[in-house]
C-alpha positions as CSV (number, residue, x, y, z in Angstrom):
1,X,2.7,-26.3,-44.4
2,X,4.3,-28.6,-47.0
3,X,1.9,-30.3,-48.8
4,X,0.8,-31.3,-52.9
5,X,-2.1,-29.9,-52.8
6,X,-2.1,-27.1,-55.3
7,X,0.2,-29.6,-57.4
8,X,-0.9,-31.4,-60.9
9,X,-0.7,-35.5,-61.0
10,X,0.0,-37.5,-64.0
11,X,-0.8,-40.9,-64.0
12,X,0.6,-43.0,-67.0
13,X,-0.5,-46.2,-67.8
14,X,1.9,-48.4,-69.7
15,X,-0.8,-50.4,-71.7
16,X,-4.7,-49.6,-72.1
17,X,-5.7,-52.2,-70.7
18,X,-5.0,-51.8,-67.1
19,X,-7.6,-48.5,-67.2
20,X,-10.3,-50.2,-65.9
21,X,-8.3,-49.3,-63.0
22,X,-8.5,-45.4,-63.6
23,X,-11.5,-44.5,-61.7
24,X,-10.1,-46.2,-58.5
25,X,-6.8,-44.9,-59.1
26,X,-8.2,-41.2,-59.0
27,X,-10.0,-41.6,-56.1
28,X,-7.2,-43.0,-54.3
29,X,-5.0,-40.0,-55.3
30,X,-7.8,-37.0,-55.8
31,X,-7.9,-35.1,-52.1
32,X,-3.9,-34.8,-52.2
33,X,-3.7,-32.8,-55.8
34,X,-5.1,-30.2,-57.4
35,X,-5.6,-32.3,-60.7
36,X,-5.1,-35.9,-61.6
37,X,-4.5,-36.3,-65.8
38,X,-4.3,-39.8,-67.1
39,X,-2.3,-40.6,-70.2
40,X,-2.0,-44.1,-71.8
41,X,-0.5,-46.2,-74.8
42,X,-2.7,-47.2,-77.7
43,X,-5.1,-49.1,-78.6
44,X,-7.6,-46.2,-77.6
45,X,-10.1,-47.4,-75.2
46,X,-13.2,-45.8,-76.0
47,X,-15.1,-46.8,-72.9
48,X,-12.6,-45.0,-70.5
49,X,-13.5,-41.4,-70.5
50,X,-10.6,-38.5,-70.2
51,X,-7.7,-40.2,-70.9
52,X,-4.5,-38.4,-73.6
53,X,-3.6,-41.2,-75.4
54,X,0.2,-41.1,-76.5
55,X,2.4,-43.8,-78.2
56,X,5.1,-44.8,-75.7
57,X,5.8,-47.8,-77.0
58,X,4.3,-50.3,-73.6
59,X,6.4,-47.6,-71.3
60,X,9.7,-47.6,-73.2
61,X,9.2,-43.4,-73.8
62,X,6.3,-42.7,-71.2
63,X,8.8,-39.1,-72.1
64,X,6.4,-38.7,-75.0
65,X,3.6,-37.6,-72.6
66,X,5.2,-34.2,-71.3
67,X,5.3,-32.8,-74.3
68,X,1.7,-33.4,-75.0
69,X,1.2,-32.4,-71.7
70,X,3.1,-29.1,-72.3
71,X,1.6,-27.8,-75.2
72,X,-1.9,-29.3,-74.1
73,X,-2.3,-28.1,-70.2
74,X,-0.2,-24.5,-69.9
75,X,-2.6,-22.8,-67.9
76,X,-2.4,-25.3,-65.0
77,X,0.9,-25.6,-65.3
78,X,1.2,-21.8,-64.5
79,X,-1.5,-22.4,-62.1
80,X,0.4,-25.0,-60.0
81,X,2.9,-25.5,-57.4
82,X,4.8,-28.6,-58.9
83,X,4.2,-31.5,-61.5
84,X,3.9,-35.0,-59.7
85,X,4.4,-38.1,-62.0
86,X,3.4,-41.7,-61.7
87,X,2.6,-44.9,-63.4
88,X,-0.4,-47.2,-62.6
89,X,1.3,-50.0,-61.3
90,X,3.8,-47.4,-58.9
91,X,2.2,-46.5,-55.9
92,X,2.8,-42.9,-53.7
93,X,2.2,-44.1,-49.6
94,X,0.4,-41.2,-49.5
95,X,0.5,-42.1,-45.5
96,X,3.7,-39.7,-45.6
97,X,3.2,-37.6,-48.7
98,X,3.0,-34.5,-46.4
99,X,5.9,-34.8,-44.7
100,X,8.3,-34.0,-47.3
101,X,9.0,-30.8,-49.0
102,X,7.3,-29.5,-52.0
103,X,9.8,-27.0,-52.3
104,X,12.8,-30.0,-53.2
105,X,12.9,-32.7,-56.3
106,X,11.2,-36.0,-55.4
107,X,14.1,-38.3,-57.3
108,X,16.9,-39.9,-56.6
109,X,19.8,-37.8,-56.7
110,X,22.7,-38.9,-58.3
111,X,25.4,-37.2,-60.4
112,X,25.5,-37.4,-64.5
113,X,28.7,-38.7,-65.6
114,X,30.4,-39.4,-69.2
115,X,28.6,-42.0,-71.4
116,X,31.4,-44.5,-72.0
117,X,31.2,-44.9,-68.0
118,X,27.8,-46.5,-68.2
119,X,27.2,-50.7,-68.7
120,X,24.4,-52.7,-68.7
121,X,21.7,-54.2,-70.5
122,X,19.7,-50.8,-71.2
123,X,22.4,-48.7,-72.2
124,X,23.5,-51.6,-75.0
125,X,19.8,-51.7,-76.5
126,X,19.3,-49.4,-79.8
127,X,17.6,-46.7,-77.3
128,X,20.4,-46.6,-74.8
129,X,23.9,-45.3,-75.8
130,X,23.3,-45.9,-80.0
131,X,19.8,-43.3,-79.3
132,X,21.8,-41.2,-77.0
133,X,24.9,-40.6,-80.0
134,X,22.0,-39.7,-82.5
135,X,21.0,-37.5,-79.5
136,X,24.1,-35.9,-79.7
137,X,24.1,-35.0,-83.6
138,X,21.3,-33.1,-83.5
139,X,21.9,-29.5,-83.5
140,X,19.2,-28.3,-80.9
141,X,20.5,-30.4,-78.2
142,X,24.1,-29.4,-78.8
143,X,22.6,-25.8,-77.3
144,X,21.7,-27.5,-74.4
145,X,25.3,-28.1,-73.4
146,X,24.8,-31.2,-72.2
147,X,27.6,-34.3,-72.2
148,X,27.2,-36.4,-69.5
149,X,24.4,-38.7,-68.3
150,X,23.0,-41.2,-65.8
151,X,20.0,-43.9,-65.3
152,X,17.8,-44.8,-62.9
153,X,14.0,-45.7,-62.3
154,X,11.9,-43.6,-64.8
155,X,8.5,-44.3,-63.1
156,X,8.2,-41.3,-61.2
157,X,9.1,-38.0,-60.2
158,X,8.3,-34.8,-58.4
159,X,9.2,-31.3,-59.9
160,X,8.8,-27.5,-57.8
161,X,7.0,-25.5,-60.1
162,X,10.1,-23.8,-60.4
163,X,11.4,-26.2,-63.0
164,X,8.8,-26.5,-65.4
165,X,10.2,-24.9,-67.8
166,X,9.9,-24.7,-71.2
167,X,13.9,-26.1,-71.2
168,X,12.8,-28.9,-69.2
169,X,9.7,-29.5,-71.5
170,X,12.3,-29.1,-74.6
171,X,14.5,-31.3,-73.0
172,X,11.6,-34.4,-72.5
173,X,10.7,-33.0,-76.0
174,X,14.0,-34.0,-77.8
175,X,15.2,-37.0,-75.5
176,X,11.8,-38.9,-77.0
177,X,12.1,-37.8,-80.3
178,X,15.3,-39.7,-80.3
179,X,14.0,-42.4,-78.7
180,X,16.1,-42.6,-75.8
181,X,15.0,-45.2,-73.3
182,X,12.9,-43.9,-70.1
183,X,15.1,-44.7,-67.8
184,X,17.7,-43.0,-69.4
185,X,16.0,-39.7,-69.9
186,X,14.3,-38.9,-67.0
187,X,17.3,-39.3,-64.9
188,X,19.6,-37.4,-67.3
189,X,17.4,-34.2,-67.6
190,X,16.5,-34.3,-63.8
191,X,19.8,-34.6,-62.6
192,X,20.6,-31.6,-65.5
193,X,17.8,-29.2,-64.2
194,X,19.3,-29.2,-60.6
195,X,22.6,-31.1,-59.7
196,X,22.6,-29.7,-56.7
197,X,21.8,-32.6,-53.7
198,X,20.6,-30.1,-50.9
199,X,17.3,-29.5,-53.3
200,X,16.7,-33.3,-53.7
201,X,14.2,-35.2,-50.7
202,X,15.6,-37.7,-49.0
203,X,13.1,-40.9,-49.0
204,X,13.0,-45.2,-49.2
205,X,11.1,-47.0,-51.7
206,X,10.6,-51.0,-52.4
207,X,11.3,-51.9,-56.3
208,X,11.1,-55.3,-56.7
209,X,12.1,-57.3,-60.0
210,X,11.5,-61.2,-61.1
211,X,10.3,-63.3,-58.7
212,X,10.4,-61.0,-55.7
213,X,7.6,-59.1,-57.1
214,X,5.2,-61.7,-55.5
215,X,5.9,-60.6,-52.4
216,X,3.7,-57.7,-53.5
217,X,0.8,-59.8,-53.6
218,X,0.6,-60.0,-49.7
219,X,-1.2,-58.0,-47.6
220,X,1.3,-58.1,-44.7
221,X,4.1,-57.2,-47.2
222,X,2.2,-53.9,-48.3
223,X,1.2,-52.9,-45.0
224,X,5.1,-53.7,-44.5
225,X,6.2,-51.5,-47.1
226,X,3.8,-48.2,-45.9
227,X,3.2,-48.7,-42.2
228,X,6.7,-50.1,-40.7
229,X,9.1,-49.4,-42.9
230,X,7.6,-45.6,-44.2
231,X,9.0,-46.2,-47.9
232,X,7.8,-43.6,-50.2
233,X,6.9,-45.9,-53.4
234,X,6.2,-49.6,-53.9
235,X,6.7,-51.2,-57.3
236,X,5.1,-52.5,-59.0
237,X,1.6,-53.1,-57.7
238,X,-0.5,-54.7,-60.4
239,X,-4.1,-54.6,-59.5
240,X,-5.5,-56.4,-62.8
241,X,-3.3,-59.7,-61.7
242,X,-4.4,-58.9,-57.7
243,X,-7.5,-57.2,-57.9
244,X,-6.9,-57.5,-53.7
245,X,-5.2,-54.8,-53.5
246,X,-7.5,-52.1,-54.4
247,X,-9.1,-52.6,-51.2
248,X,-5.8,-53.0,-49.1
249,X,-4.8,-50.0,-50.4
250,X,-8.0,-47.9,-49.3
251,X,-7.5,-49.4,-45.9
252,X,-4.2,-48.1,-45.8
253,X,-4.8,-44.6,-47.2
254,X,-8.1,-43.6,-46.7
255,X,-9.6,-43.5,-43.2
256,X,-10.8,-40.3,-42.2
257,X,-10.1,-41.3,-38.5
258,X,-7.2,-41.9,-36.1
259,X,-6.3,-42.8,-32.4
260,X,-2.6,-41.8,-31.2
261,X,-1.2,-43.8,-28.3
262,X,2.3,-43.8,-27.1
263,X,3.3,-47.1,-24.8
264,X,5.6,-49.0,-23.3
265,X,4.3,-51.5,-23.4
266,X,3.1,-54.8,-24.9
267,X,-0.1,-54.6,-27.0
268,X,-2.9,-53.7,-23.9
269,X,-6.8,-54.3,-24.1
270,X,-7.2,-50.7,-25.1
271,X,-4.8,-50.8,-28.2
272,X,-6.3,-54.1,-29.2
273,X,-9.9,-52.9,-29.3
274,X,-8.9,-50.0,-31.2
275,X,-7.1,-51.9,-34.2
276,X,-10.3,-54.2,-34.2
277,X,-12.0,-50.9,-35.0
278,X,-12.3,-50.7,-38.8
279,X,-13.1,-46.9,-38.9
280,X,-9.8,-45.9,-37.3
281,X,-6.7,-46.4,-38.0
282,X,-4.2,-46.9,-35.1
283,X,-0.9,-44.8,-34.8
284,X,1.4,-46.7,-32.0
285,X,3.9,-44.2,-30.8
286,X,7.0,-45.9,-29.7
287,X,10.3,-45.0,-26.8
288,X,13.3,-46.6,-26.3
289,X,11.2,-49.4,-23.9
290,X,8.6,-50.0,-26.7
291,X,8.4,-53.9,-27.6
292,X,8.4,-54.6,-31.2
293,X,5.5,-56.7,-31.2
294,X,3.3,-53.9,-32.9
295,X,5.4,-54.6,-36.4
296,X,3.5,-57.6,-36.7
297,X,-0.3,-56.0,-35.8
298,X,-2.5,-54.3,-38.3
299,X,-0.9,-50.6,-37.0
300,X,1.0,-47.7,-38.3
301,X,4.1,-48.4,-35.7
302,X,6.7,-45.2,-35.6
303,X,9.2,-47.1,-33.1
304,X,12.4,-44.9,-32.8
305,X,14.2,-45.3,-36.0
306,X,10.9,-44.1,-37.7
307,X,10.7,-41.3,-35.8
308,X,14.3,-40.0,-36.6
309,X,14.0,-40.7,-40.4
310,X,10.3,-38.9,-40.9
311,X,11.0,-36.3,-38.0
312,X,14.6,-35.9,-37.8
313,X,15.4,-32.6,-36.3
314,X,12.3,-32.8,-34.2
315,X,12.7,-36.3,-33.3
316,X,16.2,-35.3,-32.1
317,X,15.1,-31.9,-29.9
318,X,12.5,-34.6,-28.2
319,X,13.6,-36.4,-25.1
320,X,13.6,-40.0,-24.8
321,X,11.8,-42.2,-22.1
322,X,9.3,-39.0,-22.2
323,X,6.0,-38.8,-22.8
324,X,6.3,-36.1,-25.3
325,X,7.6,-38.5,-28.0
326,X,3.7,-38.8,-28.5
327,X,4.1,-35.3,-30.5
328,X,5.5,-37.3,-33.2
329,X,2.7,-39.2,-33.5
330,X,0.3,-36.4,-33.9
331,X,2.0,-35.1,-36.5
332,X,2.2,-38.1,-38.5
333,X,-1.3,-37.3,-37.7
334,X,-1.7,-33.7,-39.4
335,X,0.6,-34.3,-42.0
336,X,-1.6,-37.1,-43.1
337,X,-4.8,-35.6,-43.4
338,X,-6.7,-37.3,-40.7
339,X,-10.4,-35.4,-40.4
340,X,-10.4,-36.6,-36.2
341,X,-7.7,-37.2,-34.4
342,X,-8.6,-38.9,-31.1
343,X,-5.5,-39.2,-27.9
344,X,-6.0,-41.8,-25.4
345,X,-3.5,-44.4,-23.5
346,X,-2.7,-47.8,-23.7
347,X,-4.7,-48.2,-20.1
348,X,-8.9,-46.8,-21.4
349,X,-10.8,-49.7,-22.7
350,X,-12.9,-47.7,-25.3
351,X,-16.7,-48.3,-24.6
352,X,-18.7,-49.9,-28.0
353,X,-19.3,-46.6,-29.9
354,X,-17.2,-44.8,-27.9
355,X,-16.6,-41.8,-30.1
356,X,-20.5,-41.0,-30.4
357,X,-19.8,-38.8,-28.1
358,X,-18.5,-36.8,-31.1
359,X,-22.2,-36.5,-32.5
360,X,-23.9,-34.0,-31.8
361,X,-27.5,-31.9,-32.4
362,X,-27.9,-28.6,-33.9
363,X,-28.4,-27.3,-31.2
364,X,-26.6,-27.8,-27.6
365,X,-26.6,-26.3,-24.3
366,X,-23.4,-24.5,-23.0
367,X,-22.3,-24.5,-19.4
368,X,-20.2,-20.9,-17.6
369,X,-19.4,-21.2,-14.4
370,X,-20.9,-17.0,-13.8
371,X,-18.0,-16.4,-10.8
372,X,-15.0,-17.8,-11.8
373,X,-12.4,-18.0,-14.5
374,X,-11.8,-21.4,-13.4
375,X,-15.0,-24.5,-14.1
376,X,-15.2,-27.6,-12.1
377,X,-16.7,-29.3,-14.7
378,X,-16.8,-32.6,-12.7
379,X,-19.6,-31.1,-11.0
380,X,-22.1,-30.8,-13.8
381,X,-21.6,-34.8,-14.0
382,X,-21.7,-35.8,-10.3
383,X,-22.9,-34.4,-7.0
384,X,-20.1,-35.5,-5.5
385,X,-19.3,-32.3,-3.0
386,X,-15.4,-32.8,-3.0
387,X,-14.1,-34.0,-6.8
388,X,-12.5,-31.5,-9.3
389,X,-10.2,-32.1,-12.2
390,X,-6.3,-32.5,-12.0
391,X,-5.3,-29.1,-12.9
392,X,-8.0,-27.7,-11.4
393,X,-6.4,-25.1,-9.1
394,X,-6.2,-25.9,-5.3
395,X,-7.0,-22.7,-4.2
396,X,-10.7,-22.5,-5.8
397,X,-11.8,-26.2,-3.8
398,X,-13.4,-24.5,-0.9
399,X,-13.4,-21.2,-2.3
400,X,-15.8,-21.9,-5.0
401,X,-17.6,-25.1,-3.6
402,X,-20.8,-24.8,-5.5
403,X,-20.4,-23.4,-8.6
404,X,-22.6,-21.0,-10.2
405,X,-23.4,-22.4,-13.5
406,X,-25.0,-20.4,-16.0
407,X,-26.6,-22.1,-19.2
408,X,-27.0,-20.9,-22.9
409,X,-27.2,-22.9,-26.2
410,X,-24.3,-23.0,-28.9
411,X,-26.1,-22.6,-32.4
412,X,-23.0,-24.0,-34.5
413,X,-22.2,-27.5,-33.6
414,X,-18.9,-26.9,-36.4
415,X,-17.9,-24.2,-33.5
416,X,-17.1,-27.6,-31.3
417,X,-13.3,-28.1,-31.9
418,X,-12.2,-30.4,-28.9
419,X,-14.3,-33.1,-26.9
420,X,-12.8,-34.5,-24.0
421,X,-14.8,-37.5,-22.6
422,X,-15.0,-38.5,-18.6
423,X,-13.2,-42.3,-17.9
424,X,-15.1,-44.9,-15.6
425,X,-13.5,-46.4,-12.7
426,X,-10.5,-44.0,-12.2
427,X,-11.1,-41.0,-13.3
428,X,-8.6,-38.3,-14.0
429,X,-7.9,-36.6,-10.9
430,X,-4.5,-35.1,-9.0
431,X,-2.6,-37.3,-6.2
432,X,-3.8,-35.0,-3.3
433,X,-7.7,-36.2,-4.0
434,X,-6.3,-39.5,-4.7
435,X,-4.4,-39.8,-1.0
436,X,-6.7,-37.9,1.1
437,X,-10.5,-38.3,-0.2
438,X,-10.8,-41.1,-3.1
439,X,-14.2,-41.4,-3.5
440,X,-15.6,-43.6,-5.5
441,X,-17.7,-41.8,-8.2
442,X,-20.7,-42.0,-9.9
443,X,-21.0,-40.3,-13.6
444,X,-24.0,-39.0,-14.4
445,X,-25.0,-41.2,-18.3
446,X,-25.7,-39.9,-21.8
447,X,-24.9,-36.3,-20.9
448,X,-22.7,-33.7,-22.8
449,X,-22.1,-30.1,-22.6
450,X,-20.4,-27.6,-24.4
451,X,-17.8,-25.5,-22.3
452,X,-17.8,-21.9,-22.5
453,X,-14.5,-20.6,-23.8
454,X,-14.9,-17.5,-21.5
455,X,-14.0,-20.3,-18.5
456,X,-10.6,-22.2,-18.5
457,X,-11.5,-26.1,-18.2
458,X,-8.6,-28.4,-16.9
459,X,-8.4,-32.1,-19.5
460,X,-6.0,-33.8,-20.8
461,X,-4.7,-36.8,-23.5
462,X,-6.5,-39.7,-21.9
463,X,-9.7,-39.4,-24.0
464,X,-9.6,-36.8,-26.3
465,X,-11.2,-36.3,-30.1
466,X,-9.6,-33.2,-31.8
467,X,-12.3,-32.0,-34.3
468,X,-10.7,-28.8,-36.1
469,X,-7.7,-28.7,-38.5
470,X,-7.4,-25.2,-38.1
471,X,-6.4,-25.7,-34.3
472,X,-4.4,-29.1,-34.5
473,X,-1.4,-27.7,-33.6
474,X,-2.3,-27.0,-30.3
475,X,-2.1,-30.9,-29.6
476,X,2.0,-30.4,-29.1
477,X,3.1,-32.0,-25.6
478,X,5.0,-29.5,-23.5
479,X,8.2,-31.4,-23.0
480,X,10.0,-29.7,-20.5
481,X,8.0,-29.8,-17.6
482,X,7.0,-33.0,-15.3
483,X,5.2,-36.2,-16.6
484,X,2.0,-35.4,-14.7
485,X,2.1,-31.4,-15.5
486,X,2.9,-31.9,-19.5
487,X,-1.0,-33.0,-20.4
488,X,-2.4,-30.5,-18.2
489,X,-0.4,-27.7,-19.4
490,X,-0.7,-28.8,-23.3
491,X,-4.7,-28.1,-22.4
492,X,-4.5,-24.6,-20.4
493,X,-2.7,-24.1,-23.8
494,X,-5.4,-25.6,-25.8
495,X,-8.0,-23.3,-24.0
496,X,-6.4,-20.3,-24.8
497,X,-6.4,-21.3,-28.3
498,X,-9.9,-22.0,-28.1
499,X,-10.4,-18.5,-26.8
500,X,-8.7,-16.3,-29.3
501,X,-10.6,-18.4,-32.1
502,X,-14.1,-18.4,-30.6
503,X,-14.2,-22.3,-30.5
504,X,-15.4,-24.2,-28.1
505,X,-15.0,-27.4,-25.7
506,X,-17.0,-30.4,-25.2
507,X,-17.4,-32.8,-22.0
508,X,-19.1,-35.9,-21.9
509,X,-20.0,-38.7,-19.9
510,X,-17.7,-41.7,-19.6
511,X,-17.1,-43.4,-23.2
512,X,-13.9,-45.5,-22.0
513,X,-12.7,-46.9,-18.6
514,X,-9.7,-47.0,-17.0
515,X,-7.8,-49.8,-15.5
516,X,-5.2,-47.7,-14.6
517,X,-1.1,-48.9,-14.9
518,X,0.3,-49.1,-11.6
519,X,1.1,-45.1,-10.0
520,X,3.4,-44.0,-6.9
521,X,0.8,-41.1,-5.1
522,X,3.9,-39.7,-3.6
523,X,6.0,-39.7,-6.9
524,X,2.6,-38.6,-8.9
525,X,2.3,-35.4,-5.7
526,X,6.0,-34.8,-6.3
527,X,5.6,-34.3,-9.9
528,X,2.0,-32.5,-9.8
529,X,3.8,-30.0,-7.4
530,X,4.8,-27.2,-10.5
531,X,0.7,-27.6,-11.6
532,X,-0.4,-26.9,-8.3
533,X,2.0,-23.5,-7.5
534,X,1.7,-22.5,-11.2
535,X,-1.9,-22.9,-12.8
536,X,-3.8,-19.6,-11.7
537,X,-0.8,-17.4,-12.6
538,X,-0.8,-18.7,-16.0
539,X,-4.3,-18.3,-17.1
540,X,-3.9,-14.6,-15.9
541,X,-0.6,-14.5,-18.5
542,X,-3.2,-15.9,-21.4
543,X,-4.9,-12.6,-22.1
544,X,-4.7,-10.7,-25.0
545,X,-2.6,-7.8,-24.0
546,X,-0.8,-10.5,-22.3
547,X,0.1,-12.2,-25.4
548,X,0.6,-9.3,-27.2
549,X,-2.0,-10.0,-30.3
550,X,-4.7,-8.8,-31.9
551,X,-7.5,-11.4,-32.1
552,X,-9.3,-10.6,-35.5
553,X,-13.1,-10.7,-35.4
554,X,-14.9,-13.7,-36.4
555,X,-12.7,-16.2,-38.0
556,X,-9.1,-16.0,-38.2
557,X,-8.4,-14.7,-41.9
558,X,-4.7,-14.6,-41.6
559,X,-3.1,-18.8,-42.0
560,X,-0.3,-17.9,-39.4
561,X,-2.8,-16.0,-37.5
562,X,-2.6,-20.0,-34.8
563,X,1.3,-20.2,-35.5
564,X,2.0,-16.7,-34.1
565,X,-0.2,-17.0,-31.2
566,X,0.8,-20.7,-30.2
567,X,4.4,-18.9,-30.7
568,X,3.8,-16.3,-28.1
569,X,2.1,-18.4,-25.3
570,X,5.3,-20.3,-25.6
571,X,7.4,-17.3,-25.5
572,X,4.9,-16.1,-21.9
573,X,5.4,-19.6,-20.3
574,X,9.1,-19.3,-21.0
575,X,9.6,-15.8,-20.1
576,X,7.5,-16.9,-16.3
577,X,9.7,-19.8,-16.3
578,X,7.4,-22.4,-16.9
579,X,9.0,-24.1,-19.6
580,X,12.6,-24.5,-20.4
581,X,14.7,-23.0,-24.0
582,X,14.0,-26.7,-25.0
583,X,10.4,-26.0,-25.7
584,X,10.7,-22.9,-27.9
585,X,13.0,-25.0,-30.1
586,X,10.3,-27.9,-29.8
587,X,7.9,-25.4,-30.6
588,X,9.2,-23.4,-33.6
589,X,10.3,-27.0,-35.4
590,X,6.7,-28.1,-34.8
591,X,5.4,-25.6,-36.2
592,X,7.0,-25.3,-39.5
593,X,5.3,-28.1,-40.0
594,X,2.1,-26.1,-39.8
């Protein structure tokens, strides 16, 4: 997985007087590095704690700090994974962060070329091109080799551990003792460390300059900037002159919480209540149908274009007008950070405090149904005689009409990775129940039950809270199986998942309901058809020996332990012709991600 964690951040601020901003600044930034250190220009501030105070002249050499920085922090350095640099008024959409790769140079690649090519205002200045020849005298940098150049914006950068170097330290080192300009330097030694584009990321940012910069005053253009357009940086954000936008910007970064919804269609009930919900944000997963009315609604909207530009080689392996595009939006998800991820569709009206269901005491009972692999779990909540689950298996309907549940209690609620909550009105069930009985149901209220992972319970992606990192990448769609099979198979999937790590299941009474978008039965039967004739072979395919892995004891230990074995079930449903070539690709993009 591709993340910063392990790496350090410097945050530079161009005059002392902003750091009454520090404190916020670090808490924006501290659960996506390993260490934040802030440096500054004089005058000292005594009241601000922790801060390296170098002269950089109001930003014109913020170069100055990395050699302070080398000679004062070596042990992290050889600690970390990478050095991340930023000033104050420069902010990282930490939104997408994740999804680029730690292993490549954040900067703008561009190629060094001879001085005299170069005009403009900052190469004419003493510390452009007059610096730069004084540069050239002196005897160390001559051993550098070095004798061409280029500019660019000096207020941030991203360097692999693998270039921090004492050259590259030397070379920061004798750029500033020259007093070349920042954004002279910075690109020059960059650009001389690797010139090679394949190890640069690829990424947008909004730099504004003169008057445009109060566009960057609006709340609409900052949600803009991170949630439509998905541009790395914004510049510059001043928060002393629009002390606003410290809270914009933990609305827009810091929620714990998200729902994923993929539509067609124009903004429903259901997606309305959610963005009214202040706890979660809102990720709007668009096809080629998609109106683009969600730019203009407080939601993080990834309409096509989005897709192909954070997800590219996924995005492209995914089929259009297909319900699996909602994979993209899960792992905008993941690579975020979210703590909950919760799937639903634009058609469940969320009930107020609709994801207590979540909550739950130290202790809970556990439901098995003693003679079956299979559990009608419908029939804990209902004594309806004749209702079971889509993806329930046809077969086990009169076979196993009473079930024989057995209960126990779970003593670690942290064991409860997935909850999947009942829906009022229409409940989830296949298009034979729907054409032959359809009986209207009555839920049982205020009841939930943990699942025994020795059964296999059908749910799916109507109502759905995801609760354990470790097993998010079971929430990848199937994509090349029917539209009514994909959900059902992604949780026979789950399940198995669930078994090999000893987690568990929850089921709850109704939290949402359903006014359900028009359905053909006959069209919903034709594609349920591959569910019915395929579900009870494939739980038999699911076991261990099966599978082909060795289930460690306890916890998984091994990282990868998830990867392979999400790996192999894709390899068994392929190899009993389940799925199609197409999802092993999906699968194996997906899950370098992971």
């Amino acid at each position: 997985m591709s993340n910063f964690k392990n790496s350090i951040l410097i945050v530079a601020f161009n005059y002392s007087d902003c750091l009454n901003n520090k404190d916020y600044i670090i808490d924006l930034y501290k659960e996506h590095f390993k260490k934040i250190i802030i440096y500054s220009d004089f005058p000292e501030r005594k009241e601000h704690q922790g801060v390296n105070y170098v002269d950089v002249q109001k930003g014109l050499y913020i170069h100055r700090i990395f050699n302070h920085f080398y000679q004062n922090y070596k042990e992290d350095i050889n600690s970390c994974d990478g050095l991340f640099y930023t000033m104050d008024d420069n902010i990282i959409n930490l939104n997408i962060l994740n999804m680029y790769d730690s292993s490549k140079i954040i900067y703008k690649y561009d190629q060094n070329r001879p001085l005299d090519s170069f005009k403009g205002w900052h190469w004419d200045k003493k510390w452009g091109k007059n610096a730069i020849y004084n540069l050239e005298k002196d005897y160390t940098y001559k051993g550098f080799g070095i004798n061409t150049y280029s500019g660019g914006f000096g207020d941030y950068f991203y360097l692999p551990k693998k270039y921090l170097s004492k050259k590259t330290f030397d070379l920061f080192q004798i750029f500033s003792r020259h007093n070349v300009f920042l954004e002279l330097a910075i690109p020059t030694i960059i650009r001389h460390i690797e010139s090679n584009e394949i190890n640069y990321n690829n990424y947008t940012e909004t730099i504004l300059w003169n008057d445009e910069r109060m566009e960057l005053k609006k709340l609409t253009f900052i949600k803009k900037i991170f949630n439509i357009e998905f541009n790395l940086f914004a510049h510059p954000v001043k928060f002393n002159s629009n002390p606003k936008a410290l809270d914009w910007l933990s609305d827009i970064f810091q929620k714990k919480k998200c729902v994923v919804i993929t539509t067609i269609n124009k903004p429903t009930e259901t997606i309305l209540k959610h963005i009214n919900n202040k706890e979660y944000d809102v990720i709007i997963v668009g096809d080629k149908k998609t109106p683009n009315d969600y730019k203009d609604l407080n939601c993080i909207f990834l309409n096509i274009e989005i897709q192909n530009k954070l997800f590219a080689e996924l995005s492209q392996l995914i089929p259009l007008n297909h319900y699996g595009r909602k994979n993209l939006g899960y792992l905008y998800a993941i690579k975020k950070g979210y703590k909950v991820i919760y799937e639903t569709d634009d058609d469940n009206i969320p009930h107020e405090n609709f994801d207590a269901v979540i909550n739950f005491d130290d202790t809970i009972e556990t439901i098995k149904d003693a003679d079956n692999q299979w559990i009608n779990i419908f029939k804990y909540f209902t004594n309806n005689n004749w209702i079971w689950p889509r993806g329930y298996p046809l077969s086990q309907i009169k076979k196993n009409p009473k079930p024989n549940f057995k209960f126990d209690n779970l003593k670690n609620k942290t064991d409860i990775a997935i909850v999947n909550g009942l829906v009022e009105n229409d409940p989830d069930v296949d298009a034979i129940f729907r054409l032959i009985c359809n009986h209207e149901v009555e839920w049982e209220k205020d009841k939930k039950i943990i699942v025994s992972n020795e059964n296999t319970c059908p749910f799916n992606t109507q109502n759905t809270f995801w609760l354990d990192k470790n097993l998010f990448l079971g929430l990848l769609i199937p994509c090349s199986v029917t539209f009514r099979y994909c959900d059902i198979l992604k949780g026979i999937i789950a399940n198995t998942l669930l078994r090999h790590n000893n987690k568990n299941m929850a089921y709850t009474s109704p939290n949402v309901t359903q006014l359900r978008n028009e359905h053909d039965l006959m069209q919903d039967f034709e594609s349920e058809i591959p569910m019915y004739l395929a579900n009870e072979n494939i739980v038999n395919q699911m076991s261990v020996d099966e599978l082909k892995i060795t289930t460690p004891k306890g916890k998984p230990i091994n990282p990868n332990f998830n990867k392979e074995l999400m790996l192999n079930i894709y390899q068994k449903l392929y190899d009993i012709k389940i799925i199609t070539e197409l999802d092993i690709k999906i699968c194996k993009k997906w899950l370098e991600f992971f």
